[in-house]
DOKE-259065 format. One record per residue (C-alpha): residue number from 1; residue in three letters; y, x, z. Coordinates in pm, 1 decimal, padded with zeros to 6 digits. Each point is the difference from the previous one (the first is absolute). Layout:
N
<r mifi="NUM" martor="ALA" north="Y" east="X" up="Z"/>
...
***
This chain:
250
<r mifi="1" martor="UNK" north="01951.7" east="-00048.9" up="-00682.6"/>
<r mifi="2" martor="UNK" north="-00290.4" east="00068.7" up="-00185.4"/>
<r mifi="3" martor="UNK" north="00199.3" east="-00006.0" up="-00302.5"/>
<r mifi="4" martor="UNK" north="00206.2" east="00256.7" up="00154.0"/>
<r mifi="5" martor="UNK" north="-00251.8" east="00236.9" up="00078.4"/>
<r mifi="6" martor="UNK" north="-00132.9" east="-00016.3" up="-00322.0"/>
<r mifi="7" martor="UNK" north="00311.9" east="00104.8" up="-00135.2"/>
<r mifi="8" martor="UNK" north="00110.9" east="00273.0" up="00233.7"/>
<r mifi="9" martor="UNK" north="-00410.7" east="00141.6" up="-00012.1"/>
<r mifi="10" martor="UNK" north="-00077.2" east="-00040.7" up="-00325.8"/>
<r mifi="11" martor="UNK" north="-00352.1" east="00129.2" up="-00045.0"/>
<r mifi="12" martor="UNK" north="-00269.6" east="-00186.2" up="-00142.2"/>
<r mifi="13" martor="UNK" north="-00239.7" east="00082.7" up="00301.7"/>
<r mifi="14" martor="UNK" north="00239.2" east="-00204.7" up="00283.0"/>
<r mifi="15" martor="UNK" north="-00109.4" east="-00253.2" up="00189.2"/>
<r mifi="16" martor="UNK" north="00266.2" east="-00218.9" up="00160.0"/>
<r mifi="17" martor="UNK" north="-00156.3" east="-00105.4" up="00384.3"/>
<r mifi="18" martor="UNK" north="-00015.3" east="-00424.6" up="00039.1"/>
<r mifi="19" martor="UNK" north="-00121.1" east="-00138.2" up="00317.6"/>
<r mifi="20" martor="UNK" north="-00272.5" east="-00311.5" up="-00043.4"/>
<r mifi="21" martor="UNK" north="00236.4" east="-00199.5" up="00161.8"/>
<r mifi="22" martor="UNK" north="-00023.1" east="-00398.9" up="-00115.9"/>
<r mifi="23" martor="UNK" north="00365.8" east="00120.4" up="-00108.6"/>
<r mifi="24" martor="UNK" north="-00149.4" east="00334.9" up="-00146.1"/>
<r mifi="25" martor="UNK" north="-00232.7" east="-00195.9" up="-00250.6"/>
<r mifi="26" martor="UNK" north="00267.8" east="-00126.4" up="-00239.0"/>
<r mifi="27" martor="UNK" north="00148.5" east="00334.6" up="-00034.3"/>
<r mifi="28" martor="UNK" north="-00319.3" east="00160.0" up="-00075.1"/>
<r mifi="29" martor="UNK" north="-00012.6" east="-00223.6" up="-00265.9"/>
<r mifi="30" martor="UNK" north="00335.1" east="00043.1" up="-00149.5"/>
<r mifi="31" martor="UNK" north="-00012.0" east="00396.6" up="00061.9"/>
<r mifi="32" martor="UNK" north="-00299.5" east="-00032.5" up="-00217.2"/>
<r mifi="33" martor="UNK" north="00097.3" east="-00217.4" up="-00257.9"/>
<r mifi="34" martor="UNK" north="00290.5" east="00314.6" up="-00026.6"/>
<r mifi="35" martor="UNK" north="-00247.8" east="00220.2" up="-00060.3"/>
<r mifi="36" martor="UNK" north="00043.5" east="00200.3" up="00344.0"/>
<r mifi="37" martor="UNK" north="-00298.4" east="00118.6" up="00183.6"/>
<r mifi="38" martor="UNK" north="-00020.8" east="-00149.7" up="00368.2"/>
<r mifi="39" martor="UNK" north="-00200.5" east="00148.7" up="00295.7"/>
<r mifi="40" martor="UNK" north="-00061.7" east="-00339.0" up="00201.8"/>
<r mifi="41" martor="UNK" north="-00009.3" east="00067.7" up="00340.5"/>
<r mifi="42" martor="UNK" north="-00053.5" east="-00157.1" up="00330.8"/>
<r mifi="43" martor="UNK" north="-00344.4" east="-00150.4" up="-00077.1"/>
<r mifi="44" martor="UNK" north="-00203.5" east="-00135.2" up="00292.4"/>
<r mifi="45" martor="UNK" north="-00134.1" east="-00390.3" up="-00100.3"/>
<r mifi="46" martor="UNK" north="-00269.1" east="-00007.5" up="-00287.8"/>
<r mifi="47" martor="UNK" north="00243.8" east="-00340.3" up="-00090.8"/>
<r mifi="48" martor="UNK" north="00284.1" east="00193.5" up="-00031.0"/>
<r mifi="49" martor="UNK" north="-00207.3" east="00251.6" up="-00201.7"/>
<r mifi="50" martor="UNK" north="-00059.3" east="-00274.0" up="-00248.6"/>
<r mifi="51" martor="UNK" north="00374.7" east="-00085.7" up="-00025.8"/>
<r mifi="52" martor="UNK" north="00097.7" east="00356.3" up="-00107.5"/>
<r mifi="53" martor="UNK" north="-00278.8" east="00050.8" up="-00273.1"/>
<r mifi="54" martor="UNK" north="00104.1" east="-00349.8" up="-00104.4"/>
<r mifi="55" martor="UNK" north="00381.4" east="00147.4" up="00005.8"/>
<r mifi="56" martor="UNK" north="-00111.5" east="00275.8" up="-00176.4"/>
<r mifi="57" martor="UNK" north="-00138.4" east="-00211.9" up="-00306.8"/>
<r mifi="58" martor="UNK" north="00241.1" east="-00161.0" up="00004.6"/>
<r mifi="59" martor="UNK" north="00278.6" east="00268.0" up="-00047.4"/>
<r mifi="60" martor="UNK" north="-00248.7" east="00144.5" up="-00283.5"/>
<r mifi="61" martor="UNK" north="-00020.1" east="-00313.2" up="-00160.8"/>
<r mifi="62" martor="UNK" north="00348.9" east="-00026.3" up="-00065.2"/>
<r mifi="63" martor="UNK" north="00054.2" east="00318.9" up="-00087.5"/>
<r mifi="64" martor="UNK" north="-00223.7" east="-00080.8" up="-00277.1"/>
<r mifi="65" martor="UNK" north="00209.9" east="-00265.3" up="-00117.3"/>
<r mifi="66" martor="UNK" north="00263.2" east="00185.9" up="00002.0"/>
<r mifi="67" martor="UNK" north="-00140.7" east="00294.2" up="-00223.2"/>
<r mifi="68" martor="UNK" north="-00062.2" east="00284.0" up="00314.5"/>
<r mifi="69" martor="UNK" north="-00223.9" east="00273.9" up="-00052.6"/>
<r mifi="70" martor="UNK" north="-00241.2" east="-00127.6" up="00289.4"/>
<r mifi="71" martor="UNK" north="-00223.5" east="00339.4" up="-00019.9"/>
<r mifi="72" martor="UNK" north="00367.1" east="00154.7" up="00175.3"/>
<r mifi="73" martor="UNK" north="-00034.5" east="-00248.7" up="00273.7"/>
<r mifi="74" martor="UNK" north="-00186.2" east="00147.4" up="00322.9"/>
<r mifi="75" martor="UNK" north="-00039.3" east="-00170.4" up="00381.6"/>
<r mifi="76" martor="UNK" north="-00190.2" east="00028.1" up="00279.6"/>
<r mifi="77" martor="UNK" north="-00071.8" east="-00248.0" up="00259.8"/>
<r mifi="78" martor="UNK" north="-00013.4" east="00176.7" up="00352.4"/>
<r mifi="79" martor="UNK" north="-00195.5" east="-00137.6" up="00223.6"/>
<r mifi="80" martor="UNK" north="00017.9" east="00085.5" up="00349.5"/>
<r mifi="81" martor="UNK" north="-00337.4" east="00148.8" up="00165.7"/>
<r mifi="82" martor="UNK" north="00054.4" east="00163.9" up="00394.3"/>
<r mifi="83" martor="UNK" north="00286.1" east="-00212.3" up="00103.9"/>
<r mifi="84" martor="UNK" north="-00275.4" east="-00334.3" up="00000.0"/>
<r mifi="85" martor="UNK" north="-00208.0" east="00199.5" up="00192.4"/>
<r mifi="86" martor="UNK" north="00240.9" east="00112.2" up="00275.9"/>
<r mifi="87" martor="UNK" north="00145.3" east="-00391.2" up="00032.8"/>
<r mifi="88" martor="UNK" north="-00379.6" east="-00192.5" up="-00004.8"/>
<r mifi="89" martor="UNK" north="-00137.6" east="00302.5" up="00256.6"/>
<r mifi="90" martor="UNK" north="00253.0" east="-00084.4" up="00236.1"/>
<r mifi="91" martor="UNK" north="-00095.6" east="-00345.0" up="-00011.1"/>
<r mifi="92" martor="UNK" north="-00326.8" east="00058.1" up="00012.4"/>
<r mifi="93" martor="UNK" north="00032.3" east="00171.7" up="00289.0"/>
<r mifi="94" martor="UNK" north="00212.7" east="-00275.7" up="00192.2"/>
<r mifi="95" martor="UNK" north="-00320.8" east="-00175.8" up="-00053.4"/>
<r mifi="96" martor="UNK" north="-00234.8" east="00225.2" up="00102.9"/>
<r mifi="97" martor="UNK" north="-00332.1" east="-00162.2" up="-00015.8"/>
<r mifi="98" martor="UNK" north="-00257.9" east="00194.7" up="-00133.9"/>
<r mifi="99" martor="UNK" north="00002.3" east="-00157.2" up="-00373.9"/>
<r mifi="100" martor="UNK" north="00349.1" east="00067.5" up="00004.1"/>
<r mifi="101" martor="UNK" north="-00051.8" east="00354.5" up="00079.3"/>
<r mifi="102" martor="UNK" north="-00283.6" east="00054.0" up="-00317.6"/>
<r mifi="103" martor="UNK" north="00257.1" east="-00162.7" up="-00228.9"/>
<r mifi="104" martor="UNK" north="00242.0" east="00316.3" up="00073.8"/>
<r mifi="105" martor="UNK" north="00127.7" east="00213.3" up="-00312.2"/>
<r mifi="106" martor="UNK" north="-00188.9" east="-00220.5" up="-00204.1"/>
<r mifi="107" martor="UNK" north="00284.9" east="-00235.3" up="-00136.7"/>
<r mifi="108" martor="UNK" north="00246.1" east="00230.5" up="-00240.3"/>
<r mifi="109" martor="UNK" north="-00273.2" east="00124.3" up="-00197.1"/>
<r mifi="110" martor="UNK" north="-00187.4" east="-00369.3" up="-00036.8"/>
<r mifi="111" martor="UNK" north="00352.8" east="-00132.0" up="-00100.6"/>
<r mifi="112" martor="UNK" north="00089.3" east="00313.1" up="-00267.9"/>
<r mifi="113" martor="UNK" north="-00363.1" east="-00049.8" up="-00144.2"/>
<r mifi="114" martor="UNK" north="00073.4" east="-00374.2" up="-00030.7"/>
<r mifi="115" martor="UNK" north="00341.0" east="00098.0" up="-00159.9"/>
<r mifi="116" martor="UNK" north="-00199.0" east="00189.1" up="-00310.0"/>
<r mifi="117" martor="UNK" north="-00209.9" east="-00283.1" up="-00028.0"/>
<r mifi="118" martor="UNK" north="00295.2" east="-00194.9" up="-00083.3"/>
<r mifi="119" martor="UNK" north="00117.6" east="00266.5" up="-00209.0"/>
<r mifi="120" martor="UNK" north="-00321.7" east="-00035.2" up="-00237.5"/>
<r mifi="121" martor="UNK" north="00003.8" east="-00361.5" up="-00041.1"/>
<r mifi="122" martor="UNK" north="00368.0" east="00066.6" up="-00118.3"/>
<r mifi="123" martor="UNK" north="-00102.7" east="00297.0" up="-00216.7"/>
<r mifi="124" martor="UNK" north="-00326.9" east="-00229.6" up="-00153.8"/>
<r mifi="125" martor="UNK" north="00257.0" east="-00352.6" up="-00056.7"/>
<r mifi="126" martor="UNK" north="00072.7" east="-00054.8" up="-00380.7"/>
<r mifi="127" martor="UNK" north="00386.9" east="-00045.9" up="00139.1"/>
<r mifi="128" martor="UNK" north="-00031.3" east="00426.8" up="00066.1"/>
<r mifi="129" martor="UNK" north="-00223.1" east="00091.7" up="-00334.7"/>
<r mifi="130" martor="UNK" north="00200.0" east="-00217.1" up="-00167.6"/>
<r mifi="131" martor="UNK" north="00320.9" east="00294.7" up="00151.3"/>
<r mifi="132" martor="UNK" north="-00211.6" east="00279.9" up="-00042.3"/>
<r mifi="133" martor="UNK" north="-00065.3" east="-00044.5" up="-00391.2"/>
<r mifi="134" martor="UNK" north="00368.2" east="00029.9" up="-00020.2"/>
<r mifi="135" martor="UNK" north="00016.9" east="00347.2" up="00198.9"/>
<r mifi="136" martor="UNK" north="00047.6" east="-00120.7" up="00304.6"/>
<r mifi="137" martor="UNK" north="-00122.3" east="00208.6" up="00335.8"/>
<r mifi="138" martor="UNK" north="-00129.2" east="-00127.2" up="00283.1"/>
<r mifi="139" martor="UNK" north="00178.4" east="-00011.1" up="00310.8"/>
<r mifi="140" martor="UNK" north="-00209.2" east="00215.2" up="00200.5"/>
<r mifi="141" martor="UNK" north="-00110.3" east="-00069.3" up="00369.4"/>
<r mifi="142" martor="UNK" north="00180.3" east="00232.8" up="00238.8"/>
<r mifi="143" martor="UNK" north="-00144.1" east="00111.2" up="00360.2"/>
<r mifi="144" martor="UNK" north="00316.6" east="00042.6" up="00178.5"/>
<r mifi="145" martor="UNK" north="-00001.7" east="00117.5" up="00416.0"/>
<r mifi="146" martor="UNK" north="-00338.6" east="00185.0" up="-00019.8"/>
<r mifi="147" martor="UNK" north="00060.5" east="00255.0" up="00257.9"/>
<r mifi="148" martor="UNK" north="-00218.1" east="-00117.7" up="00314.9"/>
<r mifi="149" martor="UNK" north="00202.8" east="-00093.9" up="00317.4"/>
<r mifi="150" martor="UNK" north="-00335.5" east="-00060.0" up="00203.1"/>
<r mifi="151" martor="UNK" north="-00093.9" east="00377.0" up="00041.2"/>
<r mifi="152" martor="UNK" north="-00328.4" east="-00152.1" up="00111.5"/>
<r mifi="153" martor="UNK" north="-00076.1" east="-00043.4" up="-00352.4"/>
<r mifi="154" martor="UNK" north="-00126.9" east="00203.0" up="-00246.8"/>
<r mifi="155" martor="UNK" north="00317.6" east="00149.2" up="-00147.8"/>
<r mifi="156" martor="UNK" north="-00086.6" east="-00045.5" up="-00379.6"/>
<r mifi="157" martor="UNK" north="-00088.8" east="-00346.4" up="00064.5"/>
<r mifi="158" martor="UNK" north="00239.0" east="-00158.4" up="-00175.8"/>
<r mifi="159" martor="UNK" north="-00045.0" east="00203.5" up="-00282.6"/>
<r mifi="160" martor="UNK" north="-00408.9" east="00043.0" up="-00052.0"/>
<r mifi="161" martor="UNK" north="-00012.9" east="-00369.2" up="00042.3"/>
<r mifi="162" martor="UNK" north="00218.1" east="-00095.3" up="-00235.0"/>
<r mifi="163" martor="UNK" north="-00130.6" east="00185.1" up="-00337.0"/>
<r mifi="164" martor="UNK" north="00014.4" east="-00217.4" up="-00364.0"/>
<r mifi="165" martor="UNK" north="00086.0" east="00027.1" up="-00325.1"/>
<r mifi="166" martor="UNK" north="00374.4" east="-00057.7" up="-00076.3"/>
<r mifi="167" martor="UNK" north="00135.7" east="00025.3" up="00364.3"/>
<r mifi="168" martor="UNK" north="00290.0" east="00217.2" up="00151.8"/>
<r mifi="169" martor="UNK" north="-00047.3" east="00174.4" up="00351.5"/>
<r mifi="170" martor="UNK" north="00400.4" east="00104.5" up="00125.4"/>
<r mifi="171" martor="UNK" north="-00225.3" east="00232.7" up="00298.6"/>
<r mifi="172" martor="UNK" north="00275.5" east="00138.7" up="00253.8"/>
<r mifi="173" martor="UNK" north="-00007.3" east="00371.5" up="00011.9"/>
<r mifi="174" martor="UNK" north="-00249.8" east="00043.9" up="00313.5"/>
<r mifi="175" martor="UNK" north="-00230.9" east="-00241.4" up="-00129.9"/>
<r mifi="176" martor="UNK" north="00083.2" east="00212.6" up="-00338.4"/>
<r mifi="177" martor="UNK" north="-00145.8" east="00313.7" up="00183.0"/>
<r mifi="178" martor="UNK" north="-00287.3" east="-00176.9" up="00151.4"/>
<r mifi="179" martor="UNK" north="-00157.5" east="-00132.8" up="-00302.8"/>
<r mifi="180" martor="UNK" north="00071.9" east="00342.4" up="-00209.1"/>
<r mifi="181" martor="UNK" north="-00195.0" east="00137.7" up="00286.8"/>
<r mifi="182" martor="UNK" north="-00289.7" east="-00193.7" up="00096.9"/>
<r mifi="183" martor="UNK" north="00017.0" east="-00300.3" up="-00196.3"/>
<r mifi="184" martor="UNK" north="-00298.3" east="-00173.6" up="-00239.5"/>
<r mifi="185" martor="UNK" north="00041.0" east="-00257.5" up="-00314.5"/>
<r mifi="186" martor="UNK" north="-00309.7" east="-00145.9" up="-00008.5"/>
<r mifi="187" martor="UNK" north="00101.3" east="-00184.6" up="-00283.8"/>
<r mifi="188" martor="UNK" north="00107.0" east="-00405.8" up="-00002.4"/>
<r mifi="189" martor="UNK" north="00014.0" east="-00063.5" up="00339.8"/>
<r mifi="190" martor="UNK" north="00153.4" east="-00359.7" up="-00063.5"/>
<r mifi="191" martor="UNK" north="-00109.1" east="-00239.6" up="-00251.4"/>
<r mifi="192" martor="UNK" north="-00317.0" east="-00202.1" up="00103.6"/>
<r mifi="193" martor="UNK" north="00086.3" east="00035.7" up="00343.2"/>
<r mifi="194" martor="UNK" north="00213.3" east="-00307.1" up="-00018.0"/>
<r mifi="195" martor="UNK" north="-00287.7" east="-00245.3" up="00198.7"/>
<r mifi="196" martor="UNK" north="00012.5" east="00226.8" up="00244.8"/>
<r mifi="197" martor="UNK" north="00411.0" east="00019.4" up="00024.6"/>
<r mifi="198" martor="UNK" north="00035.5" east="-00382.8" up="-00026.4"/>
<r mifi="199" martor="UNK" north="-00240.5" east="-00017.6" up="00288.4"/>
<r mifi="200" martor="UNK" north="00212.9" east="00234.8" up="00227.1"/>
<r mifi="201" martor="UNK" north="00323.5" east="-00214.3" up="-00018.0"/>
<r mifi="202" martor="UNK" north="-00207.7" east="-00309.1" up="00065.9"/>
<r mifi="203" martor="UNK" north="-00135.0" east="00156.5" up="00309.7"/>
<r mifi="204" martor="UNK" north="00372.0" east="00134.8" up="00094.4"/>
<r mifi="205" martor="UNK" north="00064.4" east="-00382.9" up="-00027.3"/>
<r mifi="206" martor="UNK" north="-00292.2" east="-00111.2" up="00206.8"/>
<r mifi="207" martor="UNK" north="00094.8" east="00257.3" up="00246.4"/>
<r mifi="208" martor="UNK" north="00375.2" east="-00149.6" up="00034.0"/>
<r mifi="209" martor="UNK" north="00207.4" east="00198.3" up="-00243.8"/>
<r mifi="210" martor="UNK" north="00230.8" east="-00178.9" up="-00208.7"/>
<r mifi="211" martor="UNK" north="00004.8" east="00206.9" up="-00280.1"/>
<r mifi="212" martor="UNK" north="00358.9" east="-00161.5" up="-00145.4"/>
<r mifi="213" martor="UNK" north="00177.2" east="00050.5" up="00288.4"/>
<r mifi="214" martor="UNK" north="-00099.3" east="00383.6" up="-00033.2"/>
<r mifi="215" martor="UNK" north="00112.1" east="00038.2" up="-00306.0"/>
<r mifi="216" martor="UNK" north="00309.9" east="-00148.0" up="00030.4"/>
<r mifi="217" martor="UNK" north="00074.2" east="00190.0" up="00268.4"/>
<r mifi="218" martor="UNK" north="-00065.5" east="00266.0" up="-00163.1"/>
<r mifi="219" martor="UNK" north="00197.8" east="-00033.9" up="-00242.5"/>
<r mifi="220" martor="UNK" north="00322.9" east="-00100.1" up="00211.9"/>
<r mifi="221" martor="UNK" north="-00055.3" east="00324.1" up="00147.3"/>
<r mifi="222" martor="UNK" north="-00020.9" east="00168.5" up="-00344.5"/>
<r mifi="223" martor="UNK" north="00288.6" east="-00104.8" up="-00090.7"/>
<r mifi="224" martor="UNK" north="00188.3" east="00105.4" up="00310.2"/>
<r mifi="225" martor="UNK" north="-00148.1" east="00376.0" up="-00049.2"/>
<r mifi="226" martor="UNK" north="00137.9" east="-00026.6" up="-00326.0"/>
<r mifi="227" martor="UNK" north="00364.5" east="-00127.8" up="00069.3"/>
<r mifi="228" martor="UNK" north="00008.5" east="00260.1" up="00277.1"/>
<r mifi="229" martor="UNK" north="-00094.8" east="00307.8" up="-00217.9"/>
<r mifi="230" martor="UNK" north="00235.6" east="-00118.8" up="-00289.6"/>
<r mifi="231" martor="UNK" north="00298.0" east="-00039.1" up="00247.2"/>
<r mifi="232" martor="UNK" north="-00067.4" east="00365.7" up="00146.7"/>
<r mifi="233" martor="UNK" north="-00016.3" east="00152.9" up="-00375.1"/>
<r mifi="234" martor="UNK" north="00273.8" east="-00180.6" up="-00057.3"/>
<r mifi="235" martor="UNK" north="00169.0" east="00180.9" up="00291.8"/>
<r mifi="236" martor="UNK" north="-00110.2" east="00289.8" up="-00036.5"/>
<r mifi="237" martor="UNK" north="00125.3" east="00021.6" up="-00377.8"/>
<r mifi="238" martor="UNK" north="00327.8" east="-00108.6" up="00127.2"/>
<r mifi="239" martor="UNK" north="00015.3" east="00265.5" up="00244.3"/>
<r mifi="240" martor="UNK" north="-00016.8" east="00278.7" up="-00225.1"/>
<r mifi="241" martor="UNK" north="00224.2" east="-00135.1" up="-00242.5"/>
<r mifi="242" martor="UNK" north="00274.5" east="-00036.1" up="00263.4"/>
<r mifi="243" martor="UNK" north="-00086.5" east="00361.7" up="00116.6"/>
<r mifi="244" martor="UNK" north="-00035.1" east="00155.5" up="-00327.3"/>
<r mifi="245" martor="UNK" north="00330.3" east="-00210.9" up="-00157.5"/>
<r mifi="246" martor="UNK" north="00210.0" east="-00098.9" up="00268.9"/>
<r mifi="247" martor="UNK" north="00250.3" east="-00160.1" up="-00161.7"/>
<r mifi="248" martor="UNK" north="-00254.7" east="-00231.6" up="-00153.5"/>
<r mifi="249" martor="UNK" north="-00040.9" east="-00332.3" up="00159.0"/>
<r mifi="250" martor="UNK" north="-00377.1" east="-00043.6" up="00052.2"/>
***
């Protein structure tokens, strides 16, 4: 498929959409190795994380061997920021003691910062310099979902607190709009903040959330929203080709 819609687009600056799935990672790696960009999606686990920027070198690696211009290979890794939130909160809240309660809204941003910590130990390895004195560009860190859905938070949240060098914000329009309006960089508001980060999922853990079993929900459900909203293009597209050429078969 991705070969397909590299074909039928045919513009340098596509990116063909690939789902961390377990599944996911080995395409990555041979979409790579093709030389066509990839926009990993569907990131919730700082493991999984790991995986794709491991896929990711991998792809470029063999694209080396086989002669690719690596500077014309592009990715980003999106990782998922208010959807962690939304999931731990409610569990939080189902157990409601007051520790539980000060841990709230707290999690997505402690896991995203932990994320780009991973990303910089990639970015520092001899494996990726090694890449990048070939022409290689790094697959930059994504912050996908960063539209609050707690309107008791500070709607720019997930934006202000989420500021370095190298990373991607996809902000939904409203949260768009809120940040032209009233929103402040106050420059890096991640890196050396990764004690305090690491020290947030450990209390999430004390406090009786099983971090895994979030994201893996999470990502089940991901994958669900995505099915859905393929199957209802798909439709859709069917729909007005039947209306348009009726004596098409759709």
């Amino acid at each position: 498929m991705a070969r397909a819609l590299r074909s039928a687009v045919d513009r340098d600056n596509m990116f063909v959409k690939i789902p961390a799935t377990p599944e996911g990672l080995t395409a990555i790696t041979q979409v790579t190795s093709e030389g066509i960009s990839v926009n990993v999606t569907l990131i919730f686990a700082l493991a999984r994380y790991r995986a794709v920027m491991d896929a990711y070198l991998s792809g470029l690696e063999q694209a080396a061997a086989a002669g690719r211009d690596l500077a014309a290979i592009r990715s980003v890794a999106s990782f998922f920021i208010s959807r962690v939130d939304s999931e731990i909160d409610t569990r939080l809240d189902q157990i409601a003691t007051g520790q539980a309660t000060q841990l709230k809204g707290k999690a997505a941003i402690a896991n995203a910062r932990l994320a780009y910590q991973a990303y910089e130990e990639v970015i520092a390895s001899q494996r990726w310099q090694q890449l990048a004195g070939l022409g290689a560009q790094p697959q930059r860190p994504l912050w996908a979902s960063t539209g609050i859905k707690n309107h008791a938070y500070p709607d720019t949240m997930y934006v202000t607190e989420l500021v370095a060098a190298g990373t991607v914000n996809t902000m939904p329009g409203t949260t768009l709009a809120a940040f032209a309006d009233h929103g402040q960089v106050t420059g890096d508001t991640i890196t050396g903040r990764y004690h305090a980060a690491r020290n947030v999922l450990d209390q999430l853990a004390a406090a009786g959330v099983d971090f895994d079993d979030v994201t893996g929900q999470l990502e089940r459900e991901g994958l669900a929203k995505f099915e859905k909203s393929w199957n209802e293009l798909s439709h859709t597209i069917a729909a007005e080709l039947h209306r348009n050429h009726p004596a098409r078969q759709s």
